[in-house]
C-alpha positions, 0 to 999 in steps of 0.5 A: 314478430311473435304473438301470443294469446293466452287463454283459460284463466277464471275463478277457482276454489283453493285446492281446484285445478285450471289449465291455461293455453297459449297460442304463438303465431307469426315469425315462429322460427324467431322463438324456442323457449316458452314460458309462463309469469304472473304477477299478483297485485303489489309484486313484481312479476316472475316466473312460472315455468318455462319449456324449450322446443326439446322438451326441457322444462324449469319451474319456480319453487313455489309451484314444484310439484303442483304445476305442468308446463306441456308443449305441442309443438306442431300447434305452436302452443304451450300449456300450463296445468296448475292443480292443488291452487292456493290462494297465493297463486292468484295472479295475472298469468303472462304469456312469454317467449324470448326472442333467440336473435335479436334478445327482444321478449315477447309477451301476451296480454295475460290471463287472470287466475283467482284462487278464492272460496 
């Protein structure tokens, strides 16, 4: 079993910049790829970006440009830099790791961003 705990959500103004954290502990051989969704009221979630072990790294075309994925690997943590908010980013912001043998997804309690004035 993984667990991931994230931290660094809050209220920000639209234009603002939040960082977000997230630990995974556990059985860490288990994963490569982390990643980062959110979901906001009334939609379904999706994804944000995502970041193998080796450094590559995917993101959603809503936040090109304008958001971070970073790695370290030797703390087993994964980052996510947002910068130029917008209120349409607003969101609970989840955590995730897919597990690389057995398919199971691991996914953390999520943190909330507010993008407000």
């Amino acid at each position: 079993q993984v667990q991931l705990v994230e931290s660094g959500g809050g209220l920000v103004q639209p234009g603002g910049s939040l960082g977000l954290s997230c630990a995974a502990s556990g059985s860490i051989w288990r994963i490569n790829v982390m990643g980062w969704y959110r979901q906001a009221p009334g939609k379904q979630r999706e994804l944000v970006a995502a970041t193998s072990s080796g450094g590559i790294t995917n993101y959603s075309d809503s936040v090109k440009g304008r958001f971070r994925i970073s790695r370290n690997n030797a703390k087993n943590t994964v980052y996510l830099q947002m910068n130029s908010l917008k209120p349409e980013d607003t969101a609970v912001y989840y955590c995730n790791a897919p597990d690389r043998r057995d398919g199971m997804v691991y996914w953390g309690k999520g943190t909330l961003v507010t993008v407000s004035s």
